[in-house]
C-alpha positions in Angstrom: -12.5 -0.5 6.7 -10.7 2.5 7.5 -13.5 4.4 9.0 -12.8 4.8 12.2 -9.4 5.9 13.2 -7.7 8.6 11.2 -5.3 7.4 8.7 -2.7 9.2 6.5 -1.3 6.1 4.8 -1.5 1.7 4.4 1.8 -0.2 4.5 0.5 -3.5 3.3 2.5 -7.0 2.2 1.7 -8.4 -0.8 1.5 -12.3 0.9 -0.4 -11.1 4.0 -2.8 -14.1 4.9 -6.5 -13.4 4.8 -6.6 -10.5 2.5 -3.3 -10.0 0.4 -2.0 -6.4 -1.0 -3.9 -6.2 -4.0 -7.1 -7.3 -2.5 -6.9 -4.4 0.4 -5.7 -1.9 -2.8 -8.6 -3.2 -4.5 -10.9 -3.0 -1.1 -9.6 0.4 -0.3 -10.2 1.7 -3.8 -13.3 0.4 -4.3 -14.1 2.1 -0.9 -17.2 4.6 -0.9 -15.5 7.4 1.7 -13.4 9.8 -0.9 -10.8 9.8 1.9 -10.6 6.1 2.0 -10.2 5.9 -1.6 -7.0 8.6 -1.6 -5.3 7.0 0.6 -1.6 6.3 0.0 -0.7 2.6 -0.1 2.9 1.1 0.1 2.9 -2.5 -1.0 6.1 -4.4 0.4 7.2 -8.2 -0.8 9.2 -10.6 -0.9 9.1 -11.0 -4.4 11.6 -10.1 -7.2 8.9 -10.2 -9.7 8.1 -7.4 -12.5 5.1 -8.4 -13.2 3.9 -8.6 -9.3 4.7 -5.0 -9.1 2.8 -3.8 -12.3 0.3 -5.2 -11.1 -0.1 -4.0 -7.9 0.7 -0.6 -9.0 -1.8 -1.1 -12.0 -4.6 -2.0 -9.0 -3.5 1.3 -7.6 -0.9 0.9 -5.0 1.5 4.1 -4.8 4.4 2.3 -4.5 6.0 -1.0 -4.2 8.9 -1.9 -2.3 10.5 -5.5 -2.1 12.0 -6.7 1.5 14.3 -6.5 3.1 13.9 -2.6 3.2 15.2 -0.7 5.8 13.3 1.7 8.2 14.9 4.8 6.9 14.2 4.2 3.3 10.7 3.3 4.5 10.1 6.4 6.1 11.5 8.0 3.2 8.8 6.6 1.1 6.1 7.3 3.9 7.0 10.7 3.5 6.3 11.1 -0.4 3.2 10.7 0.5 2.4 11.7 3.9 2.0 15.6 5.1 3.4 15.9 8.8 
């Protein structure tokens, strides 16, 4: 997945058609690179949901965000989790 361009996190959405958020936190988890597996991923949707986020971050997202979200608070979470 992830193997051949050097990535330091995944911003994913939660609806995304084809594969959704938890099935790329599930695919990136389940991945057999160490690397791959650590990586930090941001889950964003549209949903207001509790139980959508505990999930997600029970499948191992790092955080969870619902939209509309701004590009400074998203680069403020991108941050908690990404050494410049």
């Amino acid at each position: 997945m992830a193997h051949q361009v050097p990535i330091a996190a995944v911003i994913g959405d939660v609806r995304a058609p084809g594969m959704d958020g938890l099935e790329l936190v599930q695919a990136l988890r389940a991945d057999p690179l160490p690397q791959v597996r650590a990586l930090p991923v941001i889950l964003l949707t549209g949903e207001k949901d509790e139980a959508a986020r505990v999930r997600a971050l029970a499948a191992g997202a790092n955080a969870y965000i619902a939209k509309p979200v701004s590009s400074g608070r998203l680069k403020e979470l991108v941050a908690q989790f990404v050494q410049e």
